[in-house]
Backbone bond lengths (Angstrom), bond angles and torsions (degrees), N, CA, C in turn:
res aa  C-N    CA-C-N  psi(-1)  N-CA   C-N-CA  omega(-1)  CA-C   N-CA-C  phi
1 X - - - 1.468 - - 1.526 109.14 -
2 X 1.209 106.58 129.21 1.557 120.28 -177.30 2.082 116.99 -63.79
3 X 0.774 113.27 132.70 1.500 119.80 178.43 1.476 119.19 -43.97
4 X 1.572 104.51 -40.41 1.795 120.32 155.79 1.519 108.36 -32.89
5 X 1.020 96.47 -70.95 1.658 120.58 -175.11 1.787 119.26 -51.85
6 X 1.347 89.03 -53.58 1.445 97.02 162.67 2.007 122.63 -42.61
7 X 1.502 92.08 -53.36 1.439 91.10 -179.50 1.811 113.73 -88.23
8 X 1.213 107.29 18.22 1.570 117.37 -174.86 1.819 88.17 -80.14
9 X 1.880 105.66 -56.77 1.083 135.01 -148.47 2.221 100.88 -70.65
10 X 1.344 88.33 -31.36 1.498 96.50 -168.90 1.857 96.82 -88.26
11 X 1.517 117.34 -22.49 1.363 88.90 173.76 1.707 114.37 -101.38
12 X 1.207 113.98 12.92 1.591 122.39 156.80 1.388 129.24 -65.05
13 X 1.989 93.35 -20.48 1.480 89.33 -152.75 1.331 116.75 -95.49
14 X 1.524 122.62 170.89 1.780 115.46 -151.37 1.441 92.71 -102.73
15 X 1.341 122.61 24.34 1.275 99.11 145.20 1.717 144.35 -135.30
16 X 1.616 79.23 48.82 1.518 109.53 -165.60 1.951 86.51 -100.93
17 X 1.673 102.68 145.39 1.514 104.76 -171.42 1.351 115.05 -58.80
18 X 1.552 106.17 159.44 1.433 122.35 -168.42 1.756 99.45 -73.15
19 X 1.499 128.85 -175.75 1.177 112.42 173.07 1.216 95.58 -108.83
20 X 1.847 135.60 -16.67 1.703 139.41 154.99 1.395 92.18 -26.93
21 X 1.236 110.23 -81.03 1.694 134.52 -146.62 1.884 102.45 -53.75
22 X 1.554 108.53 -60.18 1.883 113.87 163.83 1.607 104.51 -50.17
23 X 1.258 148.79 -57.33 0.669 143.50 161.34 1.628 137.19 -12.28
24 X 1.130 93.30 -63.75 1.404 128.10 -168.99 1.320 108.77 -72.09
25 X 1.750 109.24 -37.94 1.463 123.09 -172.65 1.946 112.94 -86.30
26 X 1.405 93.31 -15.26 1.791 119.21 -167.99 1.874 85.82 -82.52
27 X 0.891 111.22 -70.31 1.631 111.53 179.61 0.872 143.98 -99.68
28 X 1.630 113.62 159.99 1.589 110.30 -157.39 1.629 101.35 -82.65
29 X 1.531 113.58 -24.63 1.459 128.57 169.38 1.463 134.13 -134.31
30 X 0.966 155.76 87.01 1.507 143.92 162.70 0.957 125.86 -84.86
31 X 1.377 111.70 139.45 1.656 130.77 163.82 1.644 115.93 -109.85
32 X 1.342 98.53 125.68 1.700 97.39 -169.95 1.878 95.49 -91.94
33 X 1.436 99.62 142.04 1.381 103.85 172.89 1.674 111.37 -132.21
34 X 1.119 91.34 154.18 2.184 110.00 -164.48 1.228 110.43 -127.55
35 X 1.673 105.25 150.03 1.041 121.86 -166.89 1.686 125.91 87.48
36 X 1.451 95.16 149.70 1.179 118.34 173.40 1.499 139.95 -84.50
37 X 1.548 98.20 -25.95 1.890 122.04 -170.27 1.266 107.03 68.10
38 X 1.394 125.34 5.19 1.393 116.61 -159.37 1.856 105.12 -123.26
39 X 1.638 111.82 -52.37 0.933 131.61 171.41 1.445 144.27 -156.00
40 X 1.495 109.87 -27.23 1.503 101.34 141.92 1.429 100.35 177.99
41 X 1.783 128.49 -173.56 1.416 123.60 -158.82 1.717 102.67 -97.19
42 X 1.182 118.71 144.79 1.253 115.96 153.75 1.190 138.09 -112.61
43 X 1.266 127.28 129.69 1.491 133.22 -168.53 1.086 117.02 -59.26
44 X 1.129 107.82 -43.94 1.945 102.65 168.17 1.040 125.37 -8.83
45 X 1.739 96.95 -76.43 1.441 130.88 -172.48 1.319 102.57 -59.46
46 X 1.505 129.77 141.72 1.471 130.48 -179.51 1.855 90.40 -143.38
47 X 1.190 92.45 105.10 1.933 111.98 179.52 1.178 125.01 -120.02
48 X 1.955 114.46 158.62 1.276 88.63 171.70 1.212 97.78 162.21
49 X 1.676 140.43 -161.48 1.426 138.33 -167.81 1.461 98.86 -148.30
50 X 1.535 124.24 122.68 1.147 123.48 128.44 1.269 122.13 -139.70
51 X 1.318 113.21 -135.78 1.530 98.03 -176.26 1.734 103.10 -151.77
52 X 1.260 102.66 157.98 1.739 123.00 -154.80 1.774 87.89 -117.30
53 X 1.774 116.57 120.91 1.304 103.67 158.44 1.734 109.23 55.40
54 X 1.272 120.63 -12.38 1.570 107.83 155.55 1.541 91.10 122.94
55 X 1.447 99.90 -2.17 1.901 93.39 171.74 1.238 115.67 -100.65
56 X 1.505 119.10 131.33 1.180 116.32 -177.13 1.774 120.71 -71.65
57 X 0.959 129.08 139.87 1.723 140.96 -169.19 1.337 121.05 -135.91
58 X 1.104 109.76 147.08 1.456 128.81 -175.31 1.443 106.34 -111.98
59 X 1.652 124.36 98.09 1.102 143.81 163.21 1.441 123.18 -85.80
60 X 1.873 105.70 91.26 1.870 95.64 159.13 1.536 111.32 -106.07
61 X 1.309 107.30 150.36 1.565 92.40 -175.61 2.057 91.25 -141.21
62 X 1.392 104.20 166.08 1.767 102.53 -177.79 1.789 76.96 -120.04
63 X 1.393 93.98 128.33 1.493 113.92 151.46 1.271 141.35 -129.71
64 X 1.320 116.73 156.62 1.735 124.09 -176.22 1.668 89.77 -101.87
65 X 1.615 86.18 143.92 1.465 98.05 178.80 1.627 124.72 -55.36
66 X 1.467 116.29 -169.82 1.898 123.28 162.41 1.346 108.63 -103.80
67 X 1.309 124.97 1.24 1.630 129.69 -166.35 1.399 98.97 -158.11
68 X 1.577 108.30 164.09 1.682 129.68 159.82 1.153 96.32 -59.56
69 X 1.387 154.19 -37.37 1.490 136.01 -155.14 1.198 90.84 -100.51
70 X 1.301 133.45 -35.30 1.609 129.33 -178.49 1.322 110.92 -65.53
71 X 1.439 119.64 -56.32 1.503 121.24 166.85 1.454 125.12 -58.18
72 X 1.184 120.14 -13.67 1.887 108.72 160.29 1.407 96.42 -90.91
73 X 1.629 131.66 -57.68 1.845 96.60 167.27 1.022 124.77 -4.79
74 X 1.664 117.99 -79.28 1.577 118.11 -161.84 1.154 106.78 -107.24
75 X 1.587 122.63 49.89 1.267 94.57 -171.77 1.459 161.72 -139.35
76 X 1.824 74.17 -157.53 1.016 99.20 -164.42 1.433 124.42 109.60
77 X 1.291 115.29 -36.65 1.578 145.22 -160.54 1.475 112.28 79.76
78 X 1.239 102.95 40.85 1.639 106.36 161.82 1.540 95.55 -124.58
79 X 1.180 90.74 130.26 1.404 133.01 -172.57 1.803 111.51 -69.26
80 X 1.588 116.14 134.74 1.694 105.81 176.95 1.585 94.78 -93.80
81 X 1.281 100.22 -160.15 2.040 114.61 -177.90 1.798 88.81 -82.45
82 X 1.199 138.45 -15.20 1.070 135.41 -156.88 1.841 103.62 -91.92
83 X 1.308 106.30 -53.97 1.533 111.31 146.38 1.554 138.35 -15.22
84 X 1.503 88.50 -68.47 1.460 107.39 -169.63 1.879 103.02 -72.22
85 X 1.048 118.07 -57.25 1.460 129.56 150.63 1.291 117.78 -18.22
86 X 1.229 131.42 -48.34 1.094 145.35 163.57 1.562 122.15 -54.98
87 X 1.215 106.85 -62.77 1.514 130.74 175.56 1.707 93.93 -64.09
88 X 0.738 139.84 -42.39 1.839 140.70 -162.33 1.578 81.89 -86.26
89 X 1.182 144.26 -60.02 1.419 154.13 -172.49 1.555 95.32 -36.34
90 X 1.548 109.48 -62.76 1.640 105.22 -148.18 1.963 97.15 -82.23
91 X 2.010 120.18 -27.77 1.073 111.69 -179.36 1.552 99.27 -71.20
92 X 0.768 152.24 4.84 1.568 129.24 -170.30 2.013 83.35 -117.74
93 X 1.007 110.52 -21.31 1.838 94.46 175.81 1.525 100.33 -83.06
94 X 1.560 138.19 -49.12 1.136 124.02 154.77 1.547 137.92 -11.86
95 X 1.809 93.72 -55.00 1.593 101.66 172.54 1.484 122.67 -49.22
96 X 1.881 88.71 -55.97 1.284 104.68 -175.75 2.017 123.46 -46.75
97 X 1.042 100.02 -36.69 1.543 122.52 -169.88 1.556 104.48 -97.62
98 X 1.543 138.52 -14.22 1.315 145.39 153.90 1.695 88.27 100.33
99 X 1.300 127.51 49.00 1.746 107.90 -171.17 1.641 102.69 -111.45
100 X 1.145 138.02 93.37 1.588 136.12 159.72 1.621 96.03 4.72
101 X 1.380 103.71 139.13 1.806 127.89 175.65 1.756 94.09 -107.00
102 X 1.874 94.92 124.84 1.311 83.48 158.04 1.725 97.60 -124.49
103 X 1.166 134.63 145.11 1.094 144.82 149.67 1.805 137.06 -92.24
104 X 1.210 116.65 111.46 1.297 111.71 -170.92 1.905 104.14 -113.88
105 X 1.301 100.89 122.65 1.594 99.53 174.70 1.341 122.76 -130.14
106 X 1.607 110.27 127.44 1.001 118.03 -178.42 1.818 98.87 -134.39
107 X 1.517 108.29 101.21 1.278 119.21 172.92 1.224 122.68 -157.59
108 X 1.541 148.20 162.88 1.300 149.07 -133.19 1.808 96.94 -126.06
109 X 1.672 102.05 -27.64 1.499 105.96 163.87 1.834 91.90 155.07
110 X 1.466 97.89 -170.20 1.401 96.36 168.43 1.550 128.79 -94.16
111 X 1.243 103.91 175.64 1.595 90.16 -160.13 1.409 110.21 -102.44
112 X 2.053 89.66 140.46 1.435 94.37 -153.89 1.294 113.90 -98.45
113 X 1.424 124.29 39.49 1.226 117.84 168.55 1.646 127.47 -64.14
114 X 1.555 121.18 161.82 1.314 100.56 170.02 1.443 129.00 -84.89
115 X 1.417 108.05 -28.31 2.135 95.92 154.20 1.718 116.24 -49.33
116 X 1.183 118.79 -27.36 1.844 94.45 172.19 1.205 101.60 -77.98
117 X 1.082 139.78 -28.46 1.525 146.92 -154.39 1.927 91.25 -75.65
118 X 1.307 97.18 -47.98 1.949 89.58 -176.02 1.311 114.11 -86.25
119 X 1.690 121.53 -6.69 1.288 115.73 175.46 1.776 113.45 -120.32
120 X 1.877 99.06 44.92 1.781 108.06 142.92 1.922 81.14 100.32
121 X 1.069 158.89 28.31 1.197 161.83 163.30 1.965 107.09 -21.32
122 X 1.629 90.61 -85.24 1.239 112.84 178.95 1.796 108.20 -48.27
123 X 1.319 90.41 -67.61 1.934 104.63 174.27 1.171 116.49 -31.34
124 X 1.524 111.22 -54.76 1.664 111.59 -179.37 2.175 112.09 -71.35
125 X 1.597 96.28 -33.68 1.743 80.83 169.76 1.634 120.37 -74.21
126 X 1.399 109.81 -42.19 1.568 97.39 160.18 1.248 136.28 -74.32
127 X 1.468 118.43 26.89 1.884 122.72 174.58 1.791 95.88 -119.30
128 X 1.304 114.54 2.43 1.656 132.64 -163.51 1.800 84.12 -100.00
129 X 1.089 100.38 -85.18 1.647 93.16 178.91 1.043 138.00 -68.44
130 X 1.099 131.28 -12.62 1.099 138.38 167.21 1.564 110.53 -83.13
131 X 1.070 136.56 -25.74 1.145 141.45 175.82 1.358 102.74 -82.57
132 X 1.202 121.32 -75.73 1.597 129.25 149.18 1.690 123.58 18.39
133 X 1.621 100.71 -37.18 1.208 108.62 -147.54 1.099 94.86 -95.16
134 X 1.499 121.37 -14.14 1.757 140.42 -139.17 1.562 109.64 -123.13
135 X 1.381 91.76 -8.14 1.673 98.18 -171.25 1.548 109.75 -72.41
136 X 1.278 125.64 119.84 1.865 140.06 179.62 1.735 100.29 -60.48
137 X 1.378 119.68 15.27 1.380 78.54 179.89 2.147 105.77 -149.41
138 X 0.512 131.26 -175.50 1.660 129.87 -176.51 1.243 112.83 -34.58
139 X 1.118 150.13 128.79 1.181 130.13 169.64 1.648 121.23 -148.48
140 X 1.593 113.44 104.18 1.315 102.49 -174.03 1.544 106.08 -139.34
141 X 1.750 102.06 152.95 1.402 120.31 -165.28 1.334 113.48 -120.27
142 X 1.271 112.66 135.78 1.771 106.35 -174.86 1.695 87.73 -132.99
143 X 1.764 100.57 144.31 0.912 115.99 -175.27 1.631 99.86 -92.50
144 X 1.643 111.55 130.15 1.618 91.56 -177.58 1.491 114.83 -122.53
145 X 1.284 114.16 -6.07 1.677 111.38 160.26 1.820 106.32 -136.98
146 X 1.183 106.04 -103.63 1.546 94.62 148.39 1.438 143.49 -93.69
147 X 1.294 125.18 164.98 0.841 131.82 178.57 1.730 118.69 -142.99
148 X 1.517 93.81 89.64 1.609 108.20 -167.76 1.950 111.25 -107.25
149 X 1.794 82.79 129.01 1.518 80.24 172.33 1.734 127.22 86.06
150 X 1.478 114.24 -147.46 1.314 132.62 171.34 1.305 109.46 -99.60
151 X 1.463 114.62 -49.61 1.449 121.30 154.08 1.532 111.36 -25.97
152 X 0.785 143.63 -25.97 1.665 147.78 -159.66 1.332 115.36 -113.91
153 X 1.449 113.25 -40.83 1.522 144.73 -159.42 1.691 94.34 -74.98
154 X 1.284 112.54 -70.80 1.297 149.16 177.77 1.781 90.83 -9.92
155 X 1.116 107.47 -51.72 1.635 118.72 -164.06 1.679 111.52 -118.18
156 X 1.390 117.85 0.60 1.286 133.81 159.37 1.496 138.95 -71.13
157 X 1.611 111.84 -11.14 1.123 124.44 -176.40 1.390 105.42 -83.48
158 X 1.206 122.76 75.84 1.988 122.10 176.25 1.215 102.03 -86.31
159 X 1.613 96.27 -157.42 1.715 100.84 177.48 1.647 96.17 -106.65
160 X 1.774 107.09 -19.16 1.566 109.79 169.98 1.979 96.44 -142.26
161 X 1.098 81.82 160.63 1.427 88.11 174.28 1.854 113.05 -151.85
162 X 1.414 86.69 139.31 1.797 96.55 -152.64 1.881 89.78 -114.27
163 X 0.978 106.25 161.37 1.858 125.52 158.55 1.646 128.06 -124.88
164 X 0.956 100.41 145.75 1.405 88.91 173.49 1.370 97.54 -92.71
165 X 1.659 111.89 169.50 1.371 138.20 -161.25 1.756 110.49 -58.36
166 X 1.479 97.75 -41.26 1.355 109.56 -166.49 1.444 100.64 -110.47
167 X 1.658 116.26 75.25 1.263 116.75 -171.80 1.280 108.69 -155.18
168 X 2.104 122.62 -176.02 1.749 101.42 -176.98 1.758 70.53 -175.23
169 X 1.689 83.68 144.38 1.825 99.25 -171.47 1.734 87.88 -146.37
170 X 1.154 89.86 110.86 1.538 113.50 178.42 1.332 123.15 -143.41
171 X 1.539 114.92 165.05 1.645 130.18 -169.45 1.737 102.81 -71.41
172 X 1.074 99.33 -10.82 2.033 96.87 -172.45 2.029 97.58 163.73
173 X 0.900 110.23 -175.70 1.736 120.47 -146.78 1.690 82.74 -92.68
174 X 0.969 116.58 143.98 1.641 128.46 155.59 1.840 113.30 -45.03
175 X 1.285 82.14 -45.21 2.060 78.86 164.19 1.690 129.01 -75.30
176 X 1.409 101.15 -20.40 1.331 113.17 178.28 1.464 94.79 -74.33
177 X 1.153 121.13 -67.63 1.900 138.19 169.59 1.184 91.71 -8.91
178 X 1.605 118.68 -93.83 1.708 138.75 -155.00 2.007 87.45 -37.59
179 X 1.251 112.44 -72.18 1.172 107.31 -157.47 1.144 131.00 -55.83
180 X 1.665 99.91 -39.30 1.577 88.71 175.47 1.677 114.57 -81.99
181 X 1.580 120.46 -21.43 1.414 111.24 166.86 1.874 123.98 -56.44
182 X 1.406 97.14 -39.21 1.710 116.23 -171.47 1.181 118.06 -133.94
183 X 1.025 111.12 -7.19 1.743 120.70 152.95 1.396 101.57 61.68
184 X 1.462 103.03 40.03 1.670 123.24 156.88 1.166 116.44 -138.61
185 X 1.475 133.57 95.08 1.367 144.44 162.38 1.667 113.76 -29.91
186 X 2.046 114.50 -15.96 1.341 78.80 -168.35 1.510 98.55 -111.87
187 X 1.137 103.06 33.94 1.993 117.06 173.08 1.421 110.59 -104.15
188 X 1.821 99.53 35.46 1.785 102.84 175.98 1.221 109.51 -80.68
189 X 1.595 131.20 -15.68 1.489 119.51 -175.47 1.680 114.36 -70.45
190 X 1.412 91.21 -30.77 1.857 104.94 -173.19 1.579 83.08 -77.75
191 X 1.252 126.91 -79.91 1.960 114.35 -173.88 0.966 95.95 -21.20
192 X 1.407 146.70 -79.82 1.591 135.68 -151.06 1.759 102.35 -55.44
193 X 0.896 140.88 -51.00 0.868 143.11 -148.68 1.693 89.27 -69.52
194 X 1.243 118.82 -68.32 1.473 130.03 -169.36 1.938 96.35 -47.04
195 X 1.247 117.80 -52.18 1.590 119.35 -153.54 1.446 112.09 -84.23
196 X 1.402 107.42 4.23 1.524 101.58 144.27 2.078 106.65 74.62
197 X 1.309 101.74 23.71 1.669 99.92 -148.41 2.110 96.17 -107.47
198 X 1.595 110.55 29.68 1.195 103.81 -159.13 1.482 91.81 -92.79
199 X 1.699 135.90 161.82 1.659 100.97 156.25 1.507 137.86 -62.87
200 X 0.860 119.49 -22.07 1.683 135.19 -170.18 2.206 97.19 -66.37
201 X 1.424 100.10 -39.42 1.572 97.71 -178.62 1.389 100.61 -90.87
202 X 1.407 114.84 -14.01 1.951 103.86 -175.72 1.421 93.37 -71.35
203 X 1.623 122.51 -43.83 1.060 104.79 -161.45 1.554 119.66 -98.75
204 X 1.304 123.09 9.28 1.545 141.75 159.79 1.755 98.83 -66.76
205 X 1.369 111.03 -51.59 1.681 102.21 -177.01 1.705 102.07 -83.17
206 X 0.941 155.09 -48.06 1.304 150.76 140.24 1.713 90.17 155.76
207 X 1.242 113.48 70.07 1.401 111.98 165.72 1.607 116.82 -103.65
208 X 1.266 88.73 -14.19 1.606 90.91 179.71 1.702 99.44 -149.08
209 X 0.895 116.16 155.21 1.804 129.14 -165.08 1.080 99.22 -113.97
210 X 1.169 160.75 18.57 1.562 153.94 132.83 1.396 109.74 -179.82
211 X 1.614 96.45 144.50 1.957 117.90 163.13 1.123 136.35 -62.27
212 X 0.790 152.75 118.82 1.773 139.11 -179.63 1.540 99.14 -106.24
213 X 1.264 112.54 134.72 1.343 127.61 165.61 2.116 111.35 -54.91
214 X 1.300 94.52 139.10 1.502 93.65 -166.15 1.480 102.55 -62.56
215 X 1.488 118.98 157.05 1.775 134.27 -161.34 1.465 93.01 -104.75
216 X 1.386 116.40 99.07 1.673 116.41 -165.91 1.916 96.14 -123.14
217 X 1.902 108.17 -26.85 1.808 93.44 -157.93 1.776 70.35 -124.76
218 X 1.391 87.72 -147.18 1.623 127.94 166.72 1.427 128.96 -87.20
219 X 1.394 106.44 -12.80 1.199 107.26 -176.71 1.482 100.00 -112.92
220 X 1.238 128.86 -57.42 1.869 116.39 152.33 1.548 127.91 -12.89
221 X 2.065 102.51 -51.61 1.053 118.50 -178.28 2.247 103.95 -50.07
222 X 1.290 92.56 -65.98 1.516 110.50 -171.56 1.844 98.01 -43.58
223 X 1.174 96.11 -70.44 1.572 98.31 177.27 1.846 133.32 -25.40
224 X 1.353 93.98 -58.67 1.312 108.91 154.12 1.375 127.40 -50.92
225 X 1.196 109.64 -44.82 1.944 117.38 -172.94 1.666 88.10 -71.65
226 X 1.336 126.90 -50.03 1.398 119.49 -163.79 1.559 117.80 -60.33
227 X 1.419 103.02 -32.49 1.565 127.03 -168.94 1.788 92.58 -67.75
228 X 1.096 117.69 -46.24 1.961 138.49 -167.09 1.362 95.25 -59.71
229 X 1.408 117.46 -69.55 1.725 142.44 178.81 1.530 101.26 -58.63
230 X 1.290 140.54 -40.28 1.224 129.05 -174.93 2.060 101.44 -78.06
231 X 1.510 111.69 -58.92 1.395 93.33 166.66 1.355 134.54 -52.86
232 X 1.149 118.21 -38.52 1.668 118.14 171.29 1.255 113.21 -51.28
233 X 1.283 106.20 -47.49 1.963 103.09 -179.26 1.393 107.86 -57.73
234 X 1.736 118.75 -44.84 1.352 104.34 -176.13 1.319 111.28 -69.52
235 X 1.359 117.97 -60.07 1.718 102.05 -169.37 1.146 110.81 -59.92
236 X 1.456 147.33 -26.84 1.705 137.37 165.55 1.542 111.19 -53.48
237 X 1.116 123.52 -2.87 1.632 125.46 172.00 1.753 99.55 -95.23
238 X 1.329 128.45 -4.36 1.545 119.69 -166.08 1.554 93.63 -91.89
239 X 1.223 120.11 160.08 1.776 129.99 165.47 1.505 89.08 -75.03
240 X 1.510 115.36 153.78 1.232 114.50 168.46 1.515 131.42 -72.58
241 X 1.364 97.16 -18.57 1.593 105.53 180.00 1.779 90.24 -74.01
242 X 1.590 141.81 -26.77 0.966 105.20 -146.98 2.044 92.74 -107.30
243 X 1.559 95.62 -8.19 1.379 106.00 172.07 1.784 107.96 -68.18
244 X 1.200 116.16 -49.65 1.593 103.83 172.61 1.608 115.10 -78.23
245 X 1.323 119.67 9.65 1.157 114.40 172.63 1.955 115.97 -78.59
246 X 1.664 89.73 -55.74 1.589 107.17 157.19 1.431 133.09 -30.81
247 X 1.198 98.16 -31.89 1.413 117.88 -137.37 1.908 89.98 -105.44
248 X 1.204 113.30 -41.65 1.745 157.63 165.91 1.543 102.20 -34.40
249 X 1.318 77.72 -65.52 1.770 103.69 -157.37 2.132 98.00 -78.16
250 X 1.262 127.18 -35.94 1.343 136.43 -158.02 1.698 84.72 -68.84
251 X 1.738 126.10 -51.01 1.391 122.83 -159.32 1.661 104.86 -84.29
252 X 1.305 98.67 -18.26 1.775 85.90 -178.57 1.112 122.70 -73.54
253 X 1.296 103.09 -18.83 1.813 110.30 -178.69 1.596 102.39 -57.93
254 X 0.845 111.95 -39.84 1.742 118.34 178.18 1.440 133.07 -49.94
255 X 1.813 98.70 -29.56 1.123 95.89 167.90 1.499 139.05 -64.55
């Protein structure tokens, strides 16, 4: 088994931190908030407001459950249009109120059933980034187990975007890869290898602007919060025209 693969396998695994638990450790307070206004809440999505060091923040994050019963709740941690709605809900109240966006994602993609598909699926991930792109105020996303797809993307558009060590941000799953290249699901170790989705190569091609060591104690925990608090201070010193300029300029390279 390929080393790709290896870290495919390590950011699947259930005993990499919850995004409750990062959460929880990121602030001095949170309040989780629900709903969509539109049609109803999704569990996936885990949102909400508190505050870091005394600054107030806007936390959406996509999560996989702590259990089998938690993971068909949300699941899986793929996210419906009801989710994403949600998450677009709380960044544009962020804006409104001037509060730094943090986004944390850990999901396999969005969910591909065909009821999300008739209630705005696609629609709601492209009104996520694209809107995303527009937001006046701090905005950063760390990838914290996987990060699959549009499902992933959706909440990836920061002004930086970080991973943790034991993580993988890709176009679709290494098993999805194998199959549709070779139309064998079990030639996902070689896909990983080819798709380039480890952090060390995201951030050699510049898909992501720095690693964070995985959040395992208390002292990781601290590390991380400082790393959060040290970017917020800088980009809250930018004019906003010159923060969405940055911010502008990071996605075009892509084209």
């Amino acid at each position: 088994m390929g080393k790709a693969y290896d870290r495919v396998l390590a950011a699947r695994s259930a005993d990499k931190i919850s995004i409750q638990d990062l959460v929880a450790g990121i602030t001095d307070d949170f309040m989780e908030l629900h709903g969509d206004r539109a049609y109803s809440d999704d569990p996936a999505v885990y949102a909400g407001i508190g505050t870091i060091a005394g600054q107030p923040v806007t936390i959406t994050s996509i999560q996989k459950g702590n259990d089998t019963d938690e993971n068909i709740e949300r699941h899986f941690g793929s996210a419906e249009p009801s989710g994403y709605r949600k998450a677009l809900r709380l960044m544009k109240q962020a804006e409104k109120f001037n509060r730094p966006i943090i986004n944390l994602i850990n999901t396999p993609g969005a969910y591909p059933g065909m009821d999300a598909e008739y209630k705005g699926q696609g629609y709601m991930i492209a009104q996520s980034i694209m809107q995303g792109l527009k937001l006046k105020v701090p905005y950063i996303s760390v990838i914290i187990g996987e990060g699959g797809s549009g499902g992933a993307l959706a909440l990836a558009v920061g002004d930086t975007v970080w991973a943790l060590e034991d993580s993988i941000y890709s176009v679709l799953s290494p098993e999805g890869y194998a199959t549709i290249l070779w139309k064998d699901s079990s030639k996902a170790a070689e896909a990983a290898e080819q798709m380039q989705l480890t952090p060390k190569e995201l951030l050699d091609n510049e898909i992501i602007d720095k690693i964070i060591p995985e959040v395992k104690d208390a002292n990781s925990m601290q590390n991380f919060k400082e790393a959060l608090i040290e970017k917020i201070n800088e980009l809250n010193k930018l004019p906003k025209e010159e923060l969405l300029a940055q911010r502008h300029e990071r996605y075009r390279k892509f084209n």
